[in-house]
C-alpha positions as CSV (number, residue, x, y, z in Angstrom):
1,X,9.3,25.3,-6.3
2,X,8.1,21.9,-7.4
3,X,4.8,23.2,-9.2
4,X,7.8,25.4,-11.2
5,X,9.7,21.7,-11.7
6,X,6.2,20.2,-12.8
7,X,6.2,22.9,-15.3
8,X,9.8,22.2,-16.0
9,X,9.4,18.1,-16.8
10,X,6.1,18.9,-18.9
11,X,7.9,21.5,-21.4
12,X,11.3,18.9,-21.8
13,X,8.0,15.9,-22.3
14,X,5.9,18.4,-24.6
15,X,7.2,17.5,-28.0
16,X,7.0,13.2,-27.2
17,X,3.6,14.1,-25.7
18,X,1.6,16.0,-28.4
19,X,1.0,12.7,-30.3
20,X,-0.9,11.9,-27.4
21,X,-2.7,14.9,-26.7
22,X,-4.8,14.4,-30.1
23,X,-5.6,11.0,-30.4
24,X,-8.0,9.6,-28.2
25,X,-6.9,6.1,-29.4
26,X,-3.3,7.1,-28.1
27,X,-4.5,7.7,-25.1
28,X,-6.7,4.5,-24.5
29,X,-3.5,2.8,-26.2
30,X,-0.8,4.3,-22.9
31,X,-3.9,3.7,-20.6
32,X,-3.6,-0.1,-21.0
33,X,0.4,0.2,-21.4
34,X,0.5,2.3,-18.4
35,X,-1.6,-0.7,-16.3
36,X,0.7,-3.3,-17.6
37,X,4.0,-1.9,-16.7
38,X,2.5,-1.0,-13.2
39,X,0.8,-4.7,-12.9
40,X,4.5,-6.0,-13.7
41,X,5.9,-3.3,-11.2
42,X,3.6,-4.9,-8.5
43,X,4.4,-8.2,-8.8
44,X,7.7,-7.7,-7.5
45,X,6.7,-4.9,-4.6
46,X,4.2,-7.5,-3.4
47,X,7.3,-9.6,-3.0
48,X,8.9,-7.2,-0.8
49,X,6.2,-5.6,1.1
50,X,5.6,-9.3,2.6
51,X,9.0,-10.2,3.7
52,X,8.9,-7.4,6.5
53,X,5.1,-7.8,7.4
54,X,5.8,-11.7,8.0
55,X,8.8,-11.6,9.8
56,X,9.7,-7.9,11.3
57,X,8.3,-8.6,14.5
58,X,10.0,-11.7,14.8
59,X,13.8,-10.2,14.3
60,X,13.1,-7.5,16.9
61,X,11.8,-9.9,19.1
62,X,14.6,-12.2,18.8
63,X,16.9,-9.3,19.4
64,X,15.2,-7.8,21.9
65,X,14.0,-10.8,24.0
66,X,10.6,-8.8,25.2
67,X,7.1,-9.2,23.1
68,X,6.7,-5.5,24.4
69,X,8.9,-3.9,21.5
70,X,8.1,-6.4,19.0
71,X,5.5,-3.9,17.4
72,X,8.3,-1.4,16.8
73,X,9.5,-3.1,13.3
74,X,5.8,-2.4,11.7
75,X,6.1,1.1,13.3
76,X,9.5,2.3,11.8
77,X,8.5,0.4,8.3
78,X,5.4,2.4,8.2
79,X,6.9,5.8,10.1
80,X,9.7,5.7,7.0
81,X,6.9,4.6,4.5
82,X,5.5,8.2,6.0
83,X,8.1,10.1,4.9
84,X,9.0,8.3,1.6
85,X,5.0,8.9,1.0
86,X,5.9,12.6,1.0
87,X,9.4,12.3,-0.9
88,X,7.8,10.1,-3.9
89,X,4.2,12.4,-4.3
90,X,6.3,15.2,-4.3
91,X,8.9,13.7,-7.2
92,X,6.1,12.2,-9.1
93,X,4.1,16.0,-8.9
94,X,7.4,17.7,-10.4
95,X,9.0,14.8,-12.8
96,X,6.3,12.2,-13.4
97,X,5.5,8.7,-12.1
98,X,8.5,7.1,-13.6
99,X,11.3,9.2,-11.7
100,X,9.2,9.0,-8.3
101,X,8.5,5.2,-8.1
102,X,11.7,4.3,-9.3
103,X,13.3,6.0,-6.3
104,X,10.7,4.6,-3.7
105,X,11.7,1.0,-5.0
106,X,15.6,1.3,-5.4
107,X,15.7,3.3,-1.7
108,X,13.5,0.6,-0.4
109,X,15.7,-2.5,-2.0
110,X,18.8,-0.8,-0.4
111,X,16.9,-0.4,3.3
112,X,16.3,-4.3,3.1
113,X,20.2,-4.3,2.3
114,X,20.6,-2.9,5.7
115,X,18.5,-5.3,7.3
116,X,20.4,-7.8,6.3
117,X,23.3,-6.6,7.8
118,X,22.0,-6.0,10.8
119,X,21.1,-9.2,11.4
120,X,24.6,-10.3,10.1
121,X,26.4,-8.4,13.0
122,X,23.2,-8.2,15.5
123,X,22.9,-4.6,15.3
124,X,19.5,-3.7,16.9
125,X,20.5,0.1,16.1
126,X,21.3,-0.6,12.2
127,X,17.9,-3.3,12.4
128,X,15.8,-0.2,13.5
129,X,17.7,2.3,10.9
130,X,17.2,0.3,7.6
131,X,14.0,-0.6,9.1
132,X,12.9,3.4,8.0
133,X,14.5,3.1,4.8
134,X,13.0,-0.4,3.6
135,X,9.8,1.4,4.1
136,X,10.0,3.2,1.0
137,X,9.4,0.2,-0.5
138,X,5.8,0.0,1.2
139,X,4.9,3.8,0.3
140,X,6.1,3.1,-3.1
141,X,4.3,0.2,-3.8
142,X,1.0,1.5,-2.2
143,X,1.3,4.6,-4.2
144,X,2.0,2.3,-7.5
145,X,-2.2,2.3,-7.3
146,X,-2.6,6.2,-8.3
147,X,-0.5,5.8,-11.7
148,X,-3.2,3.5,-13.4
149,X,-5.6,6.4,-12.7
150,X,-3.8,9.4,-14.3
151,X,-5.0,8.2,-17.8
152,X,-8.8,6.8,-16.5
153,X,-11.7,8.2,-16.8
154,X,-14.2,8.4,-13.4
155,X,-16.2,5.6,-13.9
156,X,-12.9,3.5,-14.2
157,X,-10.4,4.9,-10.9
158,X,-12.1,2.3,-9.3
159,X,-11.3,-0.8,-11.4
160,X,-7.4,1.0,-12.8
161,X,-6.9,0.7,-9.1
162,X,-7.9,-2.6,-8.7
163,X,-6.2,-3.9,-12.0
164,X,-2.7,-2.9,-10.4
165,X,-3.7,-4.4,-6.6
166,X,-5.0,-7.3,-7.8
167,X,-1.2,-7.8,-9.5
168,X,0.6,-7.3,-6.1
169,X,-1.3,-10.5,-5.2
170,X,1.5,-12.9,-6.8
171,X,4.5,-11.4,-4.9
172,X,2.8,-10.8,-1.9
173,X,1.0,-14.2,-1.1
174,X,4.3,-16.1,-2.7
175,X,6.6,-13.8,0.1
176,X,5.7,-15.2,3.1
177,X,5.0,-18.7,2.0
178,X,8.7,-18.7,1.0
179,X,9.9,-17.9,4.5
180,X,11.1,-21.1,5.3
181,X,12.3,-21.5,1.4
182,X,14.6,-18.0,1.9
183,X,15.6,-18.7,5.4
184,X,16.9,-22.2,4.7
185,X,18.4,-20.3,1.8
186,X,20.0,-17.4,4.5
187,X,21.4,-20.3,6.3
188,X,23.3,-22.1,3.4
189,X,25.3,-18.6,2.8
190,X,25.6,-17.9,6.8
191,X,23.7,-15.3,7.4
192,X,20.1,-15.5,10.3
193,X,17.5,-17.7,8.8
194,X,14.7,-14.5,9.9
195,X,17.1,-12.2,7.3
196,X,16.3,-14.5,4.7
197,X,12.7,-12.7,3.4
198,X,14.8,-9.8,3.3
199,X,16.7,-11.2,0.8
200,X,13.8,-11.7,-1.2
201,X,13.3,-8.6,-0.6
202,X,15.9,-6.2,-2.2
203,X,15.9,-8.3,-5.1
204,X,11.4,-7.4,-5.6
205,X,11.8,-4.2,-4.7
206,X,15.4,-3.2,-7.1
207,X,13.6,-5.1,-10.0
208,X,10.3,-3.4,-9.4
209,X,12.1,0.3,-10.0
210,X,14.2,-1.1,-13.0
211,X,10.8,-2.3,-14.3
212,X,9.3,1.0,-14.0
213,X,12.5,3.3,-15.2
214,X,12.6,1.2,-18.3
215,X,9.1,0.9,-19.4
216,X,7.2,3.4,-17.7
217,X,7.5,6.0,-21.2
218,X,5.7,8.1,-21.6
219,X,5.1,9.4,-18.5
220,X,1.0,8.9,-17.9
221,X,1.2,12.1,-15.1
222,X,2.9,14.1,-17.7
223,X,0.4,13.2,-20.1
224,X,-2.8,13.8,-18.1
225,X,-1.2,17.1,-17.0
226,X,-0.3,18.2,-20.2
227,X,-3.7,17.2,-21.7
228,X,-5.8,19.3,-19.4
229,X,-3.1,22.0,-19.7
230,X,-4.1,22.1,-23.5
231,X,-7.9,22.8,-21.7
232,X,-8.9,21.1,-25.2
233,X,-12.6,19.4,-24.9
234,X,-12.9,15.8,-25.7
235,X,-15.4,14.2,-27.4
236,X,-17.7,11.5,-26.3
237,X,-14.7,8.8,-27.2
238,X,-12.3,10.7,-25.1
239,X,-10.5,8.4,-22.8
240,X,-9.7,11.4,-20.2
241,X,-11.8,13.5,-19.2
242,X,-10.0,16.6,-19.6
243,X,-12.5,19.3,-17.8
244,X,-11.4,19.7,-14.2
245,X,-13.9,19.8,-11.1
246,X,-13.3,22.1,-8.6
247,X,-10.8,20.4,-5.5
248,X,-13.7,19.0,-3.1
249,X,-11.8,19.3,0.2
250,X,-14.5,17.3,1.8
251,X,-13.9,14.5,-0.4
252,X,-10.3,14.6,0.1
253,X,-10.8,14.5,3.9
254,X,-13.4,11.5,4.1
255,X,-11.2,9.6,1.6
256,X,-8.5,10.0,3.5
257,X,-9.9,9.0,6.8
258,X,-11.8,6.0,5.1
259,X,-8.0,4.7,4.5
260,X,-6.3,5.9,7.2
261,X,-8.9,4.2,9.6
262,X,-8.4,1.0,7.7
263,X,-4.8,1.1,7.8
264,X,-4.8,1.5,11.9
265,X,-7.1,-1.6,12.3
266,X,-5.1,-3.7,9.9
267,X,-1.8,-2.6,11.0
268,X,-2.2,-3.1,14.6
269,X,-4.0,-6.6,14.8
270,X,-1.7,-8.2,11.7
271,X,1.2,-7.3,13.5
272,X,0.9,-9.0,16.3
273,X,-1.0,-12.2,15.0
274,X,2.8,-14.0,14.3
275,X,3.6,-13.4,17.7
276,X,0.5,-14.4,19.1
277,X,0.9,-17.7,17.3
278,X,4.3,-18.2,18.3
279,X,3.3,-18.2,21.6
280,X,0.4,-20.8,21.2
281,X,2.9,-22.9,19.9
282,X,2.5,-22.8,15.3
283,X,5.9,-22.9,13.4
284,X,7.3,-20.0,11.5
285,X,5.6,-22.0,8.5
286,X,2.1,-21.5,9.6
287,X,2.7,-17.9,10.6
288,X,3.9,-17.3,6.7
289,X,1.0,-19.7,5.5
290,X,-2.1,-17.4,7.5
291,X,0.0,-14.3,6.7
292,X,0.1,-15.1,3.4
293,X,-3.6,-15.7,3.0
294,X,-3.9,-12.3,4.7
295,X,-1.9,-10.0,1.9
296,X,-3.9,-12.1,-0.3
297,X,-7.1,-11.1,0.8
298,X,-5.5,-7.9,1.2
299,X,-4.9,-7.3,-2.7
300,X,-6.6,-10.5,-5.0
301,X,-10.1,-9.4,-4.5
302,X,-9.1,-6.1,-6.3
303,X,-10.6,-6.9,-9.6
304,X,-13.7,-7.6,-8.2
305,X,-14.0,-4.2,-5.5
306,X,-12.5,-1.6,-8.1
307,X,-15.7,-2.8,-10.1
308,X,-18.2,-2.5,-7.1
309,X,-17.0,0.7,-6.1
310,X,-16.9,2.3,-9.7
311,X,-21.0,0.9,-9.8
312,X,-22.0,0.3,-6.3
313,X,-20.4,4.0,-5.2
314,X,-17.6,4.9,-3.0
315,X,-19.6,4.9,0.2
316,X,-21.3,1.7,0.1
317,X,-18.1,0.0,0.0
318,X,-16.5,2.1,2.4
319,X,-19.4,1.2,4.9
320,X,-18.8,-2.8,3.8
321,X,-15.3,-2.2,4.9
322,X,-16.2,-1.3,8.6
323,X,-18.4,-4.2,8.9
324,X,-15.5,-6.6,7.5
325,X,-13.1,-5.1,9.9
326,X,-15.3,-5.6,12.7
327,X,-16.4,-9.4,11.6
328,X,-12.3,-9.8,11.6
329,X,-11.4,-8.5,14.9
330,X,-14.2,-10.0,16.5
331,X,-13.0,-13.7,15.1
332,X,-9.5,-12.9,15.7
333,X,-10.2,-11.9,19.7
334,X,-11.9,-14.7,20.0
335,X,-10.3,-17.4,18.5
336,X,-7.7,-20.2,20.1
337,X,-4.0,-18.9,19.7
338,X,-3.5,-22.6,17.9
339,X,-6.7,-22.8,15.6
340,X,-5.2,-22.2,12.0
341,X,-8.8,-22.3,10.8
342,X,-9.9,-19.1,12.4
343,X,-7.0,-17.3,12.2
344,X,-6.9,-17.8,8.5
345,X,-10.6,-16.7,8.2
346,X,-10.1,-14.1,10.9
347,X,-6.7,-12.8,8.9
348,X,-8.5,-12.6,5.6
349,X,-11.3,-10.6,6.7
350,X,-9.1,-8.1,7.9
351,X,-7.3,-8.3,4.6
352,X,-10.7,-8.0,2.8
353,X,-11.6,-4.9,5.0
354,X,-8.5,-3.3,4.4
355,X,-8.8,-4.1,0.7
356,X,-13.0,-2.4,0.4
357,X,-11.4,1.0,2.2
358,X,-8.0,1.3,0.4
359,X,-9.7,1.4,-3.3
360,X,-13.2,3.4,-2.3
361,X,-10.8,6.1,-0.2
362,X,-8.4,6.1,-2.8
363,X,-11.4,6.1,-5.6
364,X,-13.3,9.1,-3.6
365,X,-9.2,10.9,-2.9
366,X,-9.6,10.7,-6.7
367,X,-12.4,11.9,-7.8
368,X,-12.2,14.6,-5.3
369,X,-8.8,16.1,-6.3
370,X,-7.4,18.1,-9.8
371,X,-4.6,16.9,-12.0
372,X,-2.8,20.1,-11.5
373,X,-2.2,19.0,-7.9
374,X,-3.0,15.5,-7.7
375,X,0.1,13.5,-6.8
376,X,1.4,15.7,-4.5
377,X,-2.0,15.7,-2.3
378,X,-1.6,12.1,-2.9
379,X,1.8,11.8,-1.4
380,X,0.3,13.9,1.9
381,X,-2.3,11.9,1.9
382,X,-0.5,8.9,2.1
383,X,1.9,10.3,4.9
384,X,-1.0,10.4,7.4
385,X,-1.8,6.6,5.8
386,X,1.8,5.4,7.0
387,X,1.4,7.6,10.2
388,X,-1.3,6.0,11.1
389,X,0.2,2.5,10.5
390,X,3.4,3.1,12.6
391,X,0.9,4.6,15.6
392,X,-1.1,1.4,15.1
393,X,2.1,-1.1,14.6
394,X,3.5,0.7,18.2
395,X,0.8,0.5,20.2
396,X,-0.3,-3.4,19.4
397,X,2.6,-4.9,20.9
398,X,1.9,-2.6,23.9
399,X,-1.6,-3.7,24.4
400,X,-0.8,-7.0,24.1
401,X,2.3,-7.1,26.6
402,X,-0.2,-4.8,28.8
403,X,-3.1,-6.7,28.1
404,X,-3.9,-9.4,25.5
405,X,-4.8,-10.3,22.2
406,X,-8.3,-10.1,22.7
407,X,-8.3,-7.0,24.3
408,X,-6.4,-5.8,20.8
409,X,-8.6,-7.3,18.2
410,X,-12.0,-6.4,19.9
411,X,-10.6,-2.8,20.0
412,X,-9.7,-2.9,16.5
413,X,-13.3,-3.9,15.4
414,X,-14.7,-1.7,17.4
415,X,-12.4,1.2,16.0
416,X,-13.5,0.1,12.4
417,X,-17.2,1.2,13.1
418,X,-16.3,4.8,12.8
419,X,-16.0,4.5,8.9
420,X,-19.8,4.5,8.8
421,X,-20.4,8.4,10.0
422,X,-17.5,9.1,8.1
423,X,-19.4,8.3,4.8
424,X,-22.4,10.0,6.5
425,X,-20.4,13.1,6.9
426,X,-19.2,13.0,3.6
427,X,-22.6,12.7,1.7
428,X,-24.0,15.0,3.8
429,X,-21.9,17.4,2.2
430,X,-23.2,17.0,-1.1
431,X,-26.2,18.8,-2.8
């Protein structure tokens, strides 16, 4: 039904495309437009991605009064982030970009409206609901990354990726060190200071989706798909390359697993960090200062990775992600609840680690995949991403209230190690 809608959106695009289809300038031309408008996009999801990673544990916590549930907030982000993963792949496969991460933003600005709410009439049942929706946001803005690659060529997925991260940098790093900023703010208008990120929030991620429905023309999915469609040849100066490989399901399962391994180890030991801190005594302002050196080693390297992985190869930097994961969890299980010094270092690596796997899996998810089909293997792909998250977001505040901290991070690092017969598998696979 949705490969007939695909078919659908390219014929009503057709005419406004052909300009494009020709001109290899054109194309290069949208390429750079395409990266901007994302770039712009991602400025204001970083914004909004940060207020419930710095402060979602802390709510349920509060409402709660038990550390063992305060896990559950990163769970339902990511578990809705899971199902808005599907929703948006699927409406960017049939309609384009445009339509598809508009929605994921606007549904996401109105979940942070609930939270809001909730915390307005202490409703731990409304928290938990606009909880799932908010986390369109997050699937929204993480799947922002494959819209700079619909016009690239191979040897630049890698850096198109990158270009847009590196962008989410200056909402994401300027969320949570705004905490005390937006929940001063809360306060002044009577609703919970731990509301106020969310605040912050719906505004990002509502501005984010009116960026994209206004600029985002012409589509760059439509364009790519109704290049190839044309099955025309492009010369040397061709921007796209318009001859399809063959889907390489190997490819697609290693990239996959590169991220969603990543996504488990970063999930789980970042959620619990604020709490952890909280308990060794820091303010909410050092919790938002080493989460907000976290998301930014999560996303300003960028520039620099999308390069190394487009020259250095997919699997060397998926491999350099499992040995940062494990230098961060190691730090982190071992550090002093109270040292700001190695948390911050301990935060960023994991950051860092998360940042290496995100853009090689998503590079090799890529490379690995045809344009017929591309964002809606995306989308899935992205489910089992969020999945992942949630299982890891859950079961941190459990270890923790079963166990410790240590016992958490260790795991983690030790988890992160599997990455390296992943790429094994994968290679071996190849002639």
């Amino acid at each position: 039904m949705l490969q007939k809608d695909s078919v659908k959106a390219l014929d009503v695009q057709s005419a406004s495309s052909q300009s494009y289809i020709h001109s290899s300038e054109k194309q290069k031309s949208l390429y750079k437009r395409t990266l901007f408008v994302v770039s712009i996009s991602q400025i204001f999801g970083g914004a909004g991605l940060a207020a419930g990673v710095t402060v979602g544990a802390l709510i349920a916590q509060q409402m709660l009064g038990t550390d063992a549930f305060a896990g559950l907030p990163s769970a339902l982000l990511t578990l809705g982030s899971a199902g808005a993963a599907l929703f948006v792949g699927r409406l960017s496969q049939a309609y384009g970009r445009r339509t598809g991460l508009t929605a994921g933003f606007i549904i996401g600005g109105l979940g942070a409206i609930g939270v809001i709410v909730a915390a307005l009439i202490n409703s731990v049942f409304l928290l938990f609901a606009s909880l799932l929706v908010y986390g369109a946001g997050s699937a929204t803005n993480l799947q922002a990354r494959y819209a700079g690659t619909d016009l690239a060529n191979s040897k630049q997925r890698a850096t198109a990726i990158s270009i847009t991260m590196a962008f989410t940098t200056f909402g994401a790093v300027a969320g949570p060190n705004l905490v005390n900023v937006m929940g001063n703010f809360a306060l002044s208008i009577g609703v919970p200071s731990l509301a106020g990120p969310f605040i912050l929030g719906a505004a990002a991620y509502i501005l984010a989706g009116l960026v994209l429905f206004i600029m985002l023309r012409p589509d760059p999915l439509v364009i790519a798909r109704t290049i190839v469609a044309t099955n025309q040849e492009p010369s040397d100066k061709g921007h796209l390359e318009t001859t399809e490989q063959t889907e390489n399901k190997r490819g697609i399962i290693a990239g996959a697993t590169i991220m969603i391994l990543t996504q488990i180890v970063m999930t789980a030991i970042m959620t619990m960090t604020p709490v952890h801190m909280m308990h060794h005594g820091l303010g909410l302002g050092a919790v938002g200062l080493v989460i907000g050196f976290h998301i930014g080693a999560m996303y300003f390297p960028s520039l620099v990775t999308g390069v190394l992985v487009d020259k250095l190869g997919r699997s060397a930097m998926a491999i350099a992600s499992g040995i940062t994961l494990l230098l961060a969890g190691l730090i982190a299980a071992f550090t002093p609840g109270d040292s700001m010094v190695l948390l911050v270092i301990a935060l960023s690596l994991l950051g860092l680690g998360w940042n290496f796997g995100l853009i090689s899996g998503t590079a090799l998810l890529v490379d690995s995949t045809e344009t017929s089909t591309r964002a809606k293997t995306q989308g899935a792909v992205d489910v089992f991403i969020a999945l992942s998250g949630a299982a890891g977001g859950a079961l941190s505040g459990m270890i923790v209230a079963g166990s410790n901290y240590l016992t958490l991070s260790f795991t983690g690092g030790i988890l992160s190690l599997l990455l390296i017969p992943v790429v094994i598998w994968s290679r071996s696979g190849k002639k």
